[in-house]
C-alpha positions as CSV (number, residue, x, y, z in Angstrom):
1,X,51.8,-9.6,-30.2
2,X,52.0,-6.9,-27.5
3,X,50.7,-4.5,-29.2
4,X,47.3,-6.2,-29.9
5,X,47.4,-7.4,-26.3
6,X,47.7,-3.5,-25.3
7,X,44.9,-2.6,-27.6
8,X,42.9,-5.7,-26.0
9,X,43.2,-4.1,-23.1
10,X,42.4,-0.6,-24.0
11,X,39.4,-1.7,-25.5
12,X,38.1,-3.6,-23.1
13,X,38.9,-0.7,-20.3
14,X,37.0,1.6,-22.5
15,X,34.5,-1.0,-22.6
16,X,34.0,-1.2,-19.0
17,X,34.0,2.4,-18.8
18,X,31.0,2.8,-21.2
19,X,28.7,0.0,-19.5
20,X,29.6,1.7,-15.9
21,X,28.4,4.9,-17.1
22,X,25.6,3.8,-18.4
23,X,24.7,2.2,-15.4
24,X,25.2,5.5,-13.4
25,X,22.7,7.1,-16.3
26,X,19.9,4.6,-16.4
27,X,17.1,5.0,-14.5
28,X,16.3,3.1,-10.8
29,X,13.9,0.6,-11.1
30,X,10.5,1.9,-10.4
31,X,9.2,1.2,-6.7
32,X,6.2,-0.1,-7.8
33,X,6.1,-1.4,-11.4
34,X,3.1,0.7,-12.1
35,X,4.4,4.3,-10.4
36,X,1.5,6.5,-12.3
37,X,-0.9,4.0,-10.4
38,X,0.5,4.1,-7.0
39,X,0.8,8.3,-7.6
40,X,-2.9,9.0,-8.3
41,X,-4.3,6.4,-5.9
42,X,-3.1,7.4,-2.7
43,X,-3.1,10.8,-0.5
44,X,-0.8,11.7,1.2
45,X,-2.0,10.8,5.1
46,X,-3.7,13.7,7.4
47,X,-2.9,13.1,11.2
48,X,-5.0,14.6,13.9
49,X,-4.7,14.3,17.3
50,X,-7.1,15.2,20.1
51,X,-7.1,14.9,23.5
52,X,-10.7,14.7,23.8
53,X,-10.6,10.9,23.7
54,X,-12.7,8.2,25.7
55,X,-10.8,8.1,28.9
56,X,-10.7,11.7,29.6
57,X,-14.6,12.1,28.8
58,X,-17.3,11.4,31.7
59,X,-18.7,8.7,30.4
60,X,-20.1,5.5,32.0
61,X,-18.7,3.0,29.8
62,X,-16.3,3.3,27.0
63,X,-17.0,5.5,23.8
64,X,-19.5,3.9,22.1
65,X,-18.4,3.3,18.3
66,X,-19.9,3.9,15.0
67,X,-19.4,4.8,11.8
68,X,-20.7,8.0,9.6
69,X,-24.2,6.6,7.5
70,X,-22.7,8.1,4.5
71,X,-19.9,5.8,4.6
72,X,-20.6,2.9,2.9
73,X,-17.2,0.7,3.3
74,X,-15.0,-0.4,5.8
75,X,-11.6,-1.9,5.1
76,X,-9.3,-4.1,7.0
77,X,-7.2,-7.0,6.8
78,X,-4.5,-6.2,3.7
79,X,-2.0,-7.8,2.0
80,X,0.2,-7.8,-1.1
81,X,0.4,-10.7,-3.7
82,X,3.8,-12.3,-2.9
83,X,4.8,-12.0,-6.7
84,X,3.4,-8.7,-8.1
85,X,3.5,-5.4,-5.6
86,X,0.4,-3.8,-7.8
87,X,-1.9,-6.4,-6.4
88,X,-3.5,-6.3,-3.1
89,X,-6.1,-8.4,-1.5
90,X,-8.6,-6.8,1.6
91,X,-11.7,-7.6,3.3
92,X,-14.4,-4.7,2.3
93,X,-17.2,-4.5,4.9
94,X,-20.2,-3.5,3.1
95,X,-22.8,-1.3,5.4
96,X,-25.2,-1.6,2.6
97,X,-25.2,-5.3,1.9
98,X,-27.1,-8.4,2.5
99,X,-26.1,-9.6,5.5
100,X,-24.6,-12.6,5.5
101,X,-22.9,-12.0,1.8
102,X,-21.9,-7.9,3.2
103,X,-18.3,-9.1,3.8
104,X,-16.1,-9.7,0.9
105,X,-12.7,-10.7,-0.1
106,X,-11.7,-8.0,-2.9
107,X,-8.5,-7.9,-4.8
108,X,-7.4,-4.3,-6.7
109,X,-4.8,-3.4,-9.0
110,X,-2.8,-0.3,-7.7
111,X,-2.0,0.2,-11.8
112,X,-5.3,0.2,-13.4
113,X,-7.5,0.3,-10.1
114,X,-9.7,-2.3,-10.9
115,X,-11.3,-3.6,-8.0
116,X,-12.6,-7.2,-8.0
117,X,-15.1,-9.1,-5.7
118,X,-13.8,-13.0,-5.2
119,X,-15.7,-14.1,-2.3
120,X,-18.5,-12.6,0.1
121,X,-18.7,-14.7,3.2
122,X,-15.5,-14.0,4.8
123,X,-14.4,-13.1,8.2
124,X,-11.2,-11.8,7.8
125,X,-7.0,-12.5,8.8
126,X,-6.3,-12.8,4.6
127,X,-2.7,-14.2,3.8
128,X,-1.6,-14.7,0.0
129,X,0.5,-17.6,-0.6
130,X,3.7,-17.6,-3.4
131,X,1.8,-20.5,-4.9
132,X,-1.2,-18.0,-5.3
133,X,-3.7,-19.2,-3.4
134,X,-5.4,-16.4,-0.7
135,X,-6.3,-18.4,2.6
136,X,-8.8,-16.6,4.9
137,X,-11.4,-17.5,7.8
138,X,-14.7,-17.4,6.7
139,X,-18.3,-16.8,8.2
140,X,-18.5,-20.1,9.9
141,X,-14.9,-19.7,11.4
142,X,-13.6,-22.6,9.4
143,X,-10.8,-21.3,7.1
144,X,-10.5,-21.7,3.3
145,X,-8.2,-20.9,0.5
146,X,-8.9,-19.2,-3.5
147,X,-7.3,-18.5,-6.2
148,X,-7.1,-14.9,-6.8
149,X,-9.3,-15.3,-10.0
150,X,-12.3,-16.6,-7.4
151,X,-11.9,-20.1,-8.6
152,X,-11.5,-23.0,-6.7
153,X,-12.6,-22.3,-3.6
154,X,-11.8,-25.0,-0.9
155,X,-12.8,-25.7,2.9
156,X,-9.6,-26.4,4.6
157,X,-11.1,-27.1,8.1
158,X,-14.3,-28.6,9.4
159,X,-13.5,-29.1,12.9
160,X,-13.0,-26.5,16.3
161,X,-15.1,-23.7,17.6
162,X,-12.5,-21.5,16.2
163,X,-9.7,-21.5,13.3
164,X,-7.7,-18.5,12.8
165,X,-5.2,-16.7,12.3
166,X,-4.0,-18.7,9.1
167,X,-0.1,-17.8,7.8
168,X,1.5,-19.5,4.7
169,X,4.9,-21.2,4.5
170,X,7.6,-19.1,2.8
171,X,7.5,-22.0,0.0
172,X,3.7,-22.0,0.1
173,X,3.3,-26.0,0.8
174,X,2.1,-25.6,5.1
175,X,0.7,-23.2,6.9
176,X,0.1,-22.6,10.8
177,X,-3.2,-21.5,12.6
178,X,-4.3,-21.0,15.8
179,X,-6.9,-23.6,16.5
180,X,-9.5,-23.9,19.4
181,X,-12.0,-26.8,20.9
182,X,-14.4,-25.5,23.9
183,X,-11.9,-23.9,26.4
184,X,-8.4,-25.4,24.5
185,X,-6.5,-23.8,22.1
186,X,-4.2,-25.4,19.8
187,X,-1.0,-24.4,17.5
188,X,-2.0,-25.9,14.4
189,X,0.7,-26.7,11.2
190,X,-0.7,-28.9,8.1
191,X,-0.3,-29.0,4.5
192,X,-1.5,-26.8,2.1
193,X,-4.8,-28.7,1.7
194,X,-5.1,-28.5,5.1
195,X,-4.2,-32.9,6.2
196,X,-1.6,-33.8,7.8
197,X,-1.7,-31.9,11.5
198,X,0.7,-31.1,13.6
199,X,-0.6,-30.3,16.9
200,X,2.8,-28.7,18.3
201,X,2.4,-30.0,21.9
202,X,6.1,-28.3,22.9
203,X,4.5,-25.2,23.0
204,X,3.2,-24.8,26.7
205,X,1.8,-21.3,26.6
206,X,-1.1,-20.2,24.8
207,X,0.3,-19.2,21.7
208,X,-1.0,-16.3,18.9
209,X,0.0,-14.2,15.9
210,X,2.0,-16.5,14.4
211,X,4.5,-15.9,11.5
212,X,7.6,-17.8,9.2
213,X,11.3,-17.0,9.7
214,X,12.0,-19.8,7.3
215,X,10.2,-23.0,6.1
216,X,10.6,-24.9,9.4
217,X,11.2,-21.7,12.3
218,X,7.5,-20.1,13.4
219,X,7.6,-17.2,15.8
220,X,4.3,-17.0,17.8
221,X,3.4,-14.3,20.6
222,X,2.3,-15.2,23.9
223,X,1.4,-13.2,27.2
224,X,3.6,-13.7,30.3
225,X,1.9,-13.0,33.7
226,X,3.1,-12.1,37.5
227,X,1.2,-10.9,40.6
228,X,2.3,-7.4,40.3
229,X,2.2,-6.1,36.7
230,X,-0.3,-6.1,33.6
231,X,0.7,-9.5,30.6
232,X,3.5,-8.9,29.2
233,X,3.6,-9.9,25.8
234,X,6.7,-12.1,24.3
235,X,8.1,-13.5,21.4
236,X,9.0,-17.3,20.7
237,X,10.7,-19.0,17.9
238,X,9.5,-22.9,17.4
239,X,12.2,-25.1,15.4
240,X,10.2,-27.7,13.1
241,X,13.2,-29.6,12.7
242,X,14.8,-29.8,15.8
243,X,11.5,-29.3,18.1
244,X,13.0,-27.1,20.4
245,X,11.7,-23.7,21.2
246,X,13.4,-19.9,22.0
247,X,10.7,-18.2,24.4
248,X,11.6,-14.8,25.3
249,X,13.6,-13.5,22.3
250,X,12.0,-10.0,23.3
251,X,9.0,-8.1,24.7
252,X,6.6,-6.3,22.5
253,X,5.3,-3.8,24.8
254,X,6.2,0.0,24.7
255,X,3.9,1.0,21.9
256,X,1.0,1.4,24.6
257,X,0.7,3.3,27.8
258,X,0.8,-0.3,29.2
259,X,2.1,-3.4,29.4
260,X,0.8,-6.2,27.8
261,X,-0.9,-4.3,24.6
262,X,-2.3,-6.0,22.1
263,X,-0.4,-7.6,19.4
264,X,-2.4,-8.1,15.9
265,X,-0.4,-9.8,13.7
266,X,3.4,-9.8,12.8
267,X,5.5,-10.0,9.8
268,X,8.9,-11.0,8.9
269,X,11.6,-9.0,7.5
270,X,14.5,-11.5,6.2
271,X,16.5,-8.5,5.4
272,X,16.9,-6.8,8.4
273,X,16.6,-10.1,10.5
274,X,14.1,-8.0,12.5
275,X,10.0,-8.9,13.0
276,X,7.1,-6.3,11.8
277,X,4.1,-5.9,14.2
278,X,1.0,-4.2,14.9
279,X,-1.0,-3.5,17.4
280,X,-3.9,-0.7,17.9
281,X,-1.5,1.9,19.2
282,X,1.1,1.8,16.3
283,X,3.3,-0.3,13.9
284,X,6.6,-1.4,15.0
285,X,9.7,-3.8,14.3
286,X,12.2,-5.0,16.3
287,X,15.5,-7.0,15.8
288,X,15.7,-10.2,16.9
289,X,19.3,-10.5,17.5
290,X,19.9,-7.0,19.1
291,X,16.1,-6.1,20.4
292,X,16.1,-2.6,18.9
293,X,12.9,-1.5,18.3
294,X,11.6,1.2,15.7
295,X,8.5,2.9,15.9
296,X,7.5,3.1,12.1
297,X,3.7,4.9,12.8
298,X,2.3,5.5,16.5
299,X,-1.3,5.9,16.8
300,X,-3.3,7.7,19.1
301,X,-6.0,6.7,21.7
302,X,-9.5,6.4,20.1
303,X,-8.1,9.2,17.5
304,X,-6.0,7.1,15.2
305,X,-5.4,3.5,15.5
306,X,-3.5,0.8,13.2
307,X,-5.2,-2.7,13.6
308,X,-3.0,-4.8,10.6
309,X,0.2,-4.4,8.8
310,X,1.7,-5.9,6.0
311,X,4.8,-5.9,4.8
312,X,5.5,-5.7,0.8
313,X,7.6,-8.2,-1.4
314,X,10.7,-6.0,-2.0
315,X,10.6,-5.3,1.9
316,X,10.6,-1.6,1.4
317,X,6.5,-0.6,2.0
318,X,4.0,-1.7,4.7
319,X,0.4,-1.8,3.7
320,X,-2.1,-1.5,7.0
321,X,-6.0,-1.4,8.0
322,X,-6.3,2.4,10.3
323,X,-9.1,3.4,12.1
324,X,-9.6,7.4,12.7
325,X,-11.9,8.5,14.6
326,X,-13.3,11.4,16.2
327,X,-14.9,11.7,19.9
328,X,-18.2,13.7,20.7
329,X,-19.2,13.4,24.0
330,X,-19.3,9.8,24.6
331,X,-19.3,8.7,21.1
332,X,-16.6,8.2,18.4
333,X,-17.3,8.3,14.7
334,X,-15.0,6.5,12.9
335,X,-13.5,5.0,9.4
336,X,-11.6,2.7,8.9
337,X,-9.3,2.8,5.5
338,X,-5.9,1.2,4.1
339,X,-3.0,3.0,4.2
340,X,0.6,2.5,3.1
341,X,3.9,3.7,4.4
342,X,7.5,3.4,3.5
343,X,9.3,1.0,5.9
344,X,11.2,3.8,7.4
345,X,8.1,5.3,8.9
346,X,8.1,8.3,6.1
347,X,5.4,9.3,3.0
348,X,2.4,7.4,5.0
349,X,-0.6,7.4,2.3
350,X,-3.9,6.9,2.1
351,X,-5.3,4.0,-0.4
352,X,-7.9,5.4,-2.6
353,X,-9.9,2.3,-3.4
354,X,-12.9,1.8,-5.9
355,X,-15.7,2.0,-4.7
């Protein structure tokens, strides 16, 4: 009887053995699931800065802006689908369209690089639910969700000068929205379908860029004044369940050469307990238990600017709309393409998309 319980136990050392080493020999799971795609569809990023930029230039006014006419498509507003890292919805800006229907809601596959066309009266601020429906504002400022496919395309609100800034729920079944009647403004939280509002009086700033910690906490940024400096933009956390409210948690300034720059949208990274944002000067996130802040990309003036990030599923990638331009005299050609960059600020690429 010992001896088989000795050989039991030999075997099943050597057993454990054999499965650890073949875990040491198998391969990592690919980043992407499609790593040929993601390898021949971007380039690696070209940075180039220039001092000649619109407030060193005598100008009058500002730089006056516009793109090259042999550039046919501008892209902003990015995202990932929530369940598959190879799909990502945009807004494409079509110079050479029908105005009115020159704005469109396209979808690509980073492993075959099909690029698809869902919807062409669209505004922008895309978010892609896990239930898979893509909720955007469209031409009429009212905002709207699809199904990736393009089906079932449904009006959400009807009301308001303004709806914006849409953000699903973690679970997919509310999302928030920033809301506005004549001169008011409104924090706005419904159902998926868009019934049901919640007007969230507690909040007594005026609240933007708002994003999910978890299905019932919404962080929103808002702008905190005094007679001797520039806004200073903050971060507050809203409760759902309890309705109390965290104002304060930290400042997002720094990434300008002023206070009070301006954020663009935000999003949340569970695993690091920290918050992603953007604003036209760089991408950042920042702790919000300890208030460390790391500077992931940092733009530059009228030269380089990032104007939305995303963050992807696994939490390792961020996916973001830049703008590079370049100043003669007093104007500044520009483009404006998506890029993506590890989460560690490293390997920032350019997104070749079909055109």
């Amino acid at each position: 009887m010992k001896t088989k319980d000795t050989g039991a136990i030999i075997f099943f050392s050597l057993t454990l053995i054999f499965l650890s080493q073949c875990a040491k020999n198998d391969p990592e799971p690919p980043v992407f699931s499609c790593n040929v795609g993601w390898d021949s569809l971007t380039v690696a990023a070209v940075n180039v800065d220039t001092l000649l930029s619109c407030a060193v230039l005598p100008c009058a006014w500002q730089c006056e802006q516009s793109s090259p006419t042999t550039i046919q498509y501008l892209y902003s507003f990015p995202c990932f689908n929530p369940k598959n890292l190879d799909d990502i919805a945009f807004v494409r800006y079509d110079r050479k369209g029908v105005f009115g229907e020159n704005v469109e809601l396209c979808i690509m596959n980073m492993c075959t690089g099909e690029l698809r066309i869902i919807h062409n009266k669209v505004l922008g601020n895309l978010d892609w639910s896990i239930k898979d429906w893509i909720i955007f504002t469209g031409r009429n400022q009212m905002l709207y969700k699809i199904k990736p496919n393009g089906d079932s395309l449904t009006q959400l609100t009807f009301t308001g000068s303004l709806n914006n800034e849409p953000i699903w729920s973690p679970n997919g079944d509310k999302f928030v929205w920033y809301h506005k009647v004549g001169s008011k403004s409104y924090t706005v939280v419904s159902n998926e379908n868009g019934l049901n509002w919640d007007t969230l009086p507690l909040i007594q700033v005026n609240a933007s860029r708002f994003e999910w910690i978890i299905n019932n906490k919404i962080a929103f940024t808002y702008n905190q004044y005094n007679l001797e400096t520039l806004p200073s933009t903050r971060l507050g956390i809203i409760d759902l369940d309890s309705s109390t409210i965290q104002y304060d948690v930290f400042n997002l300034d720094g990434l300008a050469p002023y206070p009070g720059n301006y954020i663009l949208n935000m999003d949340w990274i569970a695993s690091e307990q920290s918050m992603l944002f953007s604003t036209k000067f760089g991408v950042a996130k920042t702790n919000i238990h300890t208030k460390q802040r790391t500077v992931i990309t940092k733009g530059f003036d009228e030269t380089r600017r990032y104007e939305w990030a995303r963050l992807s599923p696994d939490s390792k990638f961020v996916i973001m709309h830049r703008r590079d331009g370049k100043s003669i005299v007093c104007n500044t050609d520009f483009m404006e393409r998506l890029y993506v960059v590890n989460l560690d600020g490293t390997n920032e690429r350019w997104v070749k998309l079909q055109e």
